[in-house]
DRENSE-201920 format. One record per residue (C-alpha): residue number from 1; residue in three letters; chain; x, y, z. Coordinates in steps of 0.02 Angstrom, whole numbers. Example, Ala and Ser with C-alpha at 12.3 -4.5 7.8 and 13.67 -1.06 7.14 Angstrom:
2
num | residu | chaine | X | Y | Z
1 | ALA | A | 615 | -225 | 390;
2 | SER | A | 684 | -53 | 357;
// end
This chain:
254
num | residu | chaine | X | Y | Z
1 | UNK | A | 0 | 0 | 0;
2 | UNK | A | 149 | 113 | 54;
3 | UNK | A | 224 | 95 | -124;
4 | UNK | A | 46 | 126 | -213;
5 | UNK | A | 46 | 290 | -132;
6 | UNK | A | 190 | 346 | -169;
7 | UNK | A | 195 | 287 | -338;
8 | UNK | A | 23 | 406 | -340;
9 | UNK | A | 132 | 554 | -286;
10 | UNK | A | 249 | 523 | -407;
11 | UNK | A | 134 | 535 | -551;
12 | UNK | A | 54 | 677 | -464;
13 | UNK | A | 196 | 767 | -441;
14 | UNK | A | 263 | 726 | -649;
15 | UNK | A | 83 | 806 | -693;
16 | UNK | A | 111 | 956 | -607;
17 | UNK | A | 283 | 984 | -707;
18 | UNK | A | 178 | 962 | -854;
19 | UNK | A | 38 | 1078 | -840;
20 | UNK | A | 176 | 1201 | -787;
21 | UNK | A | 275 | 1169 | -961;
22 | UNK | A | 108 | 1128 | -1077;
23 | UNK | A | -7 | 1190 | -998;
24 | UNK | A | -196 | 1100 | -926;
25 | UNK | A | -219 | 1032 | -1114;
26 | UNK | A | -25 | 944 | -1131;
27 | UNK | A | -83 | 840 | -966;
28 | UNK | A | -109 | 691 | -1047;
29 | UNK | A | -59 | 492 | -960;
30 | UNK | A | 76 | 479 | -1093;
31 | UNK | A | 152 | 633 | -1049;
32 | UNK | A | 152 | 599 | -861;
33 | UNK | A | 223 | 431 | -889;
34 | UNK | A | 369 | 514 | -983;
35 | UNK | A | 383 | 634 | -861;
36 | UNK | A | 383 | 531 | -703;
37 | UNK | A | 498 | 407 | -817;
38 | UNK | A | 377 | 271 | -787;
39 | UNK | A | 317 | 113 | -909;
40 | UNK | A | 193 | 186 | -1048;
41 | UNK | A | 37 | 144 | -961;
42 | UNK | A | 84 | 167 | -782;
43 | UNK | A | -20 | 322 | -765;
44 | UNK | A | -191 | 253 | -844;
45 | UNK | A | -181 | 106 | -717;
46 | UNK | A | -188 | 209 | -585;
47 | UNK | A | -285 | 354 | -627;
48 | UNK | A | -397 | 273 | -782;
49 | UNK | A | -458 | 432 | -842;
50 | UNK | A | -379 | 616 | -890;
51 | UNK | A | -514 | 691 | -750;
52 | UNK | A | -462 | 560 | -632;
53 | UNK | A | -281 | 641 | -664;
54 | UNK | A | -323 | 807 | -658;
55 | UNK | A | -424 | 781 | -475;
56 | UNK | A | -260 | 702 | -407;
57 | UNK | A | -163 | 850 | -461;
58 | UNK | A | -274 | 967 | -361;
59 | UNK | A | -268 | 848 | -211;
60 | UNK | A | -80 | 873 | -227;
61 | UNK | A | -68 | 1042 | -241;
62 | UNK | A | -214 | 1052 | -72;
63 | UNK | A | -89 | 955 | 24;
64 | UNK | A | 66 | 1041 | -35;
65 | UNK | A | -26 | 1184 | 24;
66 | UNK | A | -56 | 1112 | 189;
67 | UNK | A | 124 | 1062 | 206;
68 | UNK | A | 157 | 1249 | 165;
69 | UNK | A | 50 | 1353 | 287;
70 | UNK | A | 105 | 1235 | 445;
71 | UNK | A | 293 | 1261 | 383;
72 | UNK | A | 241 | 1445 | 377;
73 | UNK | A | 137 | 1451 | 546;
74 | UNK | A | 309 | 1371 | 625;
75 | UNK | A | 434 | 1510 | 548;
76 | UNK | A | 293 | 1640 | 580;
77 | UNK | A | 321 | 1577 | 770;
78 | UNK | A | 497 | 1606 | 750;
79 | UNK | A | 482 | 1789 | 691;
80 | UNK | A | 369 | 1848 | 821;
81 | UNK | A | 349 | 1763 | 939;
82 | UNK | A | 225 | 1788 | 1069;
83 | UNK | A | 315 | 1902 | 1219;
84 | UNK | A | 428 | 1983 | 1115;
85 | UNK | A | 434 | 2179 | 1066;
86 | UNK | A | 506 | 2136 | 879;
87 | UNK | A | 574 | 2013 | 762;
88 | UNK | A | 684 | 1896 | 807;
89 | UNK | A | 871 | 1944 | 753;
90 | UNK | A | 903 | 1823 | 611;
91 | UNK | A | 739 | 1743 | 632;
92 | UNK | A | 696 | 1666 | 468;
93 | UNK | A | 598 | 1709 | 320;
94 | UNK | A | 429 | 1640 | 312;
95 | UNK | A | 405 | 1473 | 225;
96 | UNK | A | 370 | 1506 | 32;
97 | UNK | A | 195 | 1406 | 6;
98 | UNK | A | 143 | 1344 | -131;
99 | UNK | A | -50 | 1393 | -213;
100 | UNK | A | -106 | 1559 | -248;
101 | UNK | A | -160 | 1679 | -107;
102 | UNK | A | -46 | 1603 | 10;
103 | UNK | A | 35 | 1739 | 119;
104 | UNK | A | 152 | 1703 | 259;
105 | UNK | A | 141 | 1754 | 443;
106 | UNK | A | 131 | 1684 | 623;
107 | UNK | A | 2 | 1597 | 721;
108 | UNK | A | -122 | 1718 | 804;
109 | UNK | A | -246 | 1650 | 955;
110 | UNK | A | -394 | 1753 | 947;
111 | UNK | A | -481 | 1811 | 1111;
112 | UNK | A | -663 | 1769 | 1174;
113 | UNK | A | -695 | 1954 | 1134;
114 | UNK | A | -781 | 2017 | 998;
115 | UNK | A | -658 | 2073 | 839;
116 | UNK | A | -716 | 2245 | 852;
117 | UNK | A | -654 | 2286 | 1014;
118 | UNK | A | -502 | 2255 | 1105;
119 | UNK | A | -429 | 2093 | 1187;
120 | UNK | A | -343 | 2050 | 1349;
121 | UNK | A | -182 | 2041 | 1258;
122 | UNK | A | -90 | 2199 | 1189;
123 | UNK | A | -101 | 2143 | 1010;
124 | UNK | A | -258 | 2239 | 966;
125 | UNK | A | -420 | 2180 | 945;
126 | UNK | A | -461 | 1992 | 952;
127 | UNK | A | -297 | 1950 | 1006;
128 | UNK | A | -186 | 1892 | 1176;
129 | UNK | A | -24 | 1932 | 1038;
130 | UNK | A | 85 | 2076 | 1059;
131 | UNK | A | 47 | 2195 | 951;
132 | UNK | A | 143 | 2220 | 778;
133 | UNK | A | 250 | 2384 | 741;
134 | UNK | A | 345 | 2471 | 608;
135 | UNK | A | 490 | 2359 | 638;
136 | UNK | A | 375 | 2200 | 638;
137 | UNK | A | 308 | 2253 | 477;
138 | UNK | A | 458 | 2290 | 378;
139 | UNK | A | 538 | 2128 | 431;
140 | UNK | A | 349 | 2039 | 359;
141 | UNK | A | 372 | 2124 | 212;
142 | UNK | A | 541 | 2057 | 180;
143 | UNK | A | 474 | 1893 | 216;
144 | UNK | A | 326 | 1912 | 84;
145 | UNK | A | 429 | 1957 | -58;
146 | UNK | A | 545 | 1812 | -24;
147 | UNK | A | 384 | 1695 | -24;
148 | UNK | A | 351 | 1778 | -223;
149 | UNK | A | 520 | 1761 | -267;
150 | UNK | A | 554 | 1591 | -227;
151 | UNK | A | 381 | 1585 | -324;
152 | UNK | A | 447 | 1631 | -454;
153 | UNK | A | 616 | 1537 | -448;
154 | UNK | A | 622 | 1391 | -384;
155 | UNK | A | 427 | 1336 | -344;
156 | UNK | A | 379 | 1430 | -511;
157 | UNK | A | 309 | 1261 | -586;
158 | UNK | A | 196 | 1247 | -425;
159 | UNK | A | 128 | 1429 | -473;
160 | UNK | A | 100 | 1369 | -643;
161 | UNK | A | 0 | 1216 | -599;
162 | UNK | A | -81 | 1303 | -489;
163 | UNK | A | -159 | 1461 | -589;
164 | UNK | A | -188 | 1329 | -729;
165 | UNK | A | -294 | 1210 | -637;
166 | UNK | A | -375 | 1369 | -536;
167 | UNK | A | -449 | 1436 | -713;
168 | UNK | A | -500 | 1246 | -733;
169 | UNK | A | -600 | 1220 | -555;
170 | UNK | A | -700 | 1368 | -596;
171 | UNK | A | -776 | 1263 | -731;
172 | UNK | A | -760 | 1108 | -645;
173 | UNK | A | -831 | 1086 | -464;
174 | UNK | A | -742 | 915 | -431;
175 | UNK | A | -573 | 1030 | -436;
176 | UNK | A | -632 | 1173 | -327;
177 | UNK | A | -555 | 1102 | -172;
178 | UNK | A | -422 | 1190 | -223;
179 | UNK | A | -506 | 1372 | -231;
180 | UNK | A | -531 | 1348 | -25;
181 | UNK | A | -339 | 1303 | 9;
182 | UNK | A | -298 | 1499 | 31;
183 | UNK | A | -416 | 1506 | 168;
184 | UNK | A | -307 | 1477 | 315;
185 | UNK | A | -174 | 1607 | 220;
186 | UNK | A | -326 | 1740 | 245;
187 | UNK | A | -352 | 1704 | 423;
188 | UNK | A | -160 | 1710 | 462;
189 | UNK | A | -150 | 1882 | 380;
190 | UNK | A | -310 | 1965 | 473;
191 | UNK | A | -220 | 1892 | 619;
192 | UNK | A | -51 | 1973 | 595;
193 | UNK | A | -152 | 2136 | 506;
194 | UNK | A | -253 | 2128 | 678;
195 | UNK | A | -84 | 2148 | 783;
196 | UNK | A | -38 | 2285 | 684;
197 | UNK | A | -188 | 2391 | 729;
198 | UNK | A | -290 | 2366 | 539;
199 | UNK | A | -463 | 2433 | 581;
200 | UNK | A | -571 | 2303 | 479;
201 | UNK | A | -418 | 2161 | 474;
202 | UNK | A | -523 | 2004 | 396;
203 | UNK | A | -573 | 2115 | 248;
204 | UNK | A | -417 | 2192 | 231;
205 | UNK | A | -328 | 2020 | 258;
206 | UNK | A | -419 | 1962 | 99;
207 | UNK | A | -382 | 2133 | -16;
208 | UNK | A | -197 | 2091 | 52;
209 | UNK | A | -191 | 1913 | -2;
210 | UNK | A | -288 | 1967 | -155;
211 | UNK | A | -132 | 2094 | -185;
212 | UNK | A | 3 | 1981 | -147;
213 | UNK | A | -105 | 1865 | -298;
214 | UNK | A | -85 | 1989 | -417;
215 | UNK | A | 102 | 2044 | -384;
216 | UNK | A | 154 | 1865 | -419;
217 | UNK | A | 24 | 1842 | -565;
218 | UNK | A | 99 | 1995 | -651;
219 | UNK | A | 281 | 1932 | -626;
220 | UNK | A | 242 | 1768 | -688;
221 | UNK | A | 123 | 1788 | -841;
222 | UNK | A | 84 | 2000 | -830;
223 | UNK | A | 188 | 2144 | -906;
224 | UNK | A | 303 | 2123 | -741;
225 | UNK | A | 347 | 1989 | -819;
226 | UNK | A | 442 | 2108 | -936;
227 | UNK | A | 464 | 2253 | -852;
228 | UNK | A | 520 | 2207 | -681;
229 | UNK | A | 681 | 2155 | -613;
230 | UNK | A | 736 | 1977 | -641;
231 | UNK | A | 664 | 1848 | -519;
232 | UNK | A | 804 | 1786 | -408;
233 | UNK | A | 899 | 1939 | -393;
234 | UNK | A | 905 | 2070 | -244;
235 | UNK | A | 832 | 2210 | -346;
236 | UNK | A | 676 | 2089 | -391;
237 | UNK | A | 642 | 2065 | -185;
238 | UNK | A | 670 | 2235 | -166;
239 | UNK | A | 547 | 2310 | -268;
240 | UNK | A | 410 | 2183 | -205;
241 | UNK | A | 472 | 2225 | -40;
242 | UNK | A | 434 | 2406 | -75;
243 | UNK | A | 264 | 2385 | -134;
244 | UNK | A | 203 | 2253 | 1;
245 | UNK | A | 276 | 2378 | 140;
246 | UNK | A | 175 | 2509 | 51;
247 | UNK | A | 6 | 2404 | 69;
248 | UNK | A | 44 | 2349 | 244;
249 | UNK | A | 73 | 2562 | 301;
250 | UNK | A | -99 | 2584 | 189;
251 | UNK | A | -201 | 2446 | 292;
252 | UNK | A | -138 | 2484 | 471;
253 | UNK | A | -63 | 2673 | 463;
254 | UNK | A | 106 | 2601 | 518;
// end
């Protein structure tokens, strides 16, 4: 059973590497099978049809997501931790996920309170969390465009997949477990937004994440594609660094 499994991932991975080079209509069991360097027919017996495939890509990409927002709710930790006036010195960068929408940031407990008004803690309202600064934010911002750039670099063919079988689930509702995997994303940024003193921090949260969408949509398949700096490089994390700082000072004034 152990080797069925992961002989699944293994096609399921191969199929994600060729949506991102062909595209939703290149996924074919022939393809995979090349791609995974498998036995022609290896794919078809385990997923027997093409929509059989495609589901077990999106089930892929749900739990690569999952793998992605715990990774990022444990560096999140790490950056502020609960108790502390700032970032830790050389904490480290929030966990690049994988599926659109996904933006980093640390675990936030809300209160019994209502969101509106304030907490027990210091974090702001709905929240036992010390509350975010200018400091805080910066350092989130750096840790937001590094999630886009590696995005863009070296989980690019994730992205791919990802956008490709996102325009598919909204025509096929066997795929759209995949449009609810940004969901915990959302509530990890109106937590963090929340900390930093955001007035309305669940809608901002999702005009954030909605944001953060776009920036790597236009550096993957957009004019930033052209126009901006090169993936990969400092000047490429700096200017997303700029413009996510500038939303965050927008949304909470800091």
């Amino acid at each position: 059973m152990a080797a069925t499994g992961s002989r699944r991932e293994a096609i399921a991975e191969a199929a994600v590497s060729v949506i991102a080079e062909a595209g939703i209509r290149g996924l074919t069991h022939r393809a995979v099978d090349e791609a995974a360097g498998l036995p022609a027919g290896s794919t078809s017996y385990y997923f027997r049809t093409r929509a059989a495939l495609l589901e077990a890509v999106v089930a892929h990409l749900v739990a690569v997501d999952r793998a992605a927002f715990a990774e990022a709710e444990g560096a999140g930790a790490a950056l502020f931790p609960a108790g502390t006036d700032g970032p830790v010195p050389g904490g480290p960068a929030l966990s690049p996920a994988g599926p659109s929408g996904a933006v980093p940031g640390g675990p936030g407990t809300d209160s019994p309170g209502s969101p509106d008004q304030g907490g027990p803690g210091t974090g702001g309202p709905g929240t036992d969390l010390p509350p975010l600064g200018a400091a805080e934010l910066d350092a989130l911002a750096g840790a937001m465009a590094a999630t886009i750039d590696a995005m863009l670099t070296r989980r690019r063919r994730y992205a791919l997949a990802r956008y490709a079988c996102l325009l598919e689930a909204a025509r096929v509702p066997a795929l759209r477990s995949l449009l609810a995997a940004g969901v915990p994303f959302r509530a990890m940024a109106a937590d963090l937004l929340r900390r930093a003193g955001a007035p309305q921090p669940e809608a901002q949260a999702a005009d954030l994440v909605a944001c953060l969408d776009g920036l790597l949509f236009d550096r993957l398949a957009g004019a930033g594609a052209q126009l901006s700096p090169a993936p990969g490089t400092a000047a490429g994390r700096d200017q997303l660094r700029a413009t996510i700082r500038s939303l965050l000072a927008g949304m909470t004034g800091r």
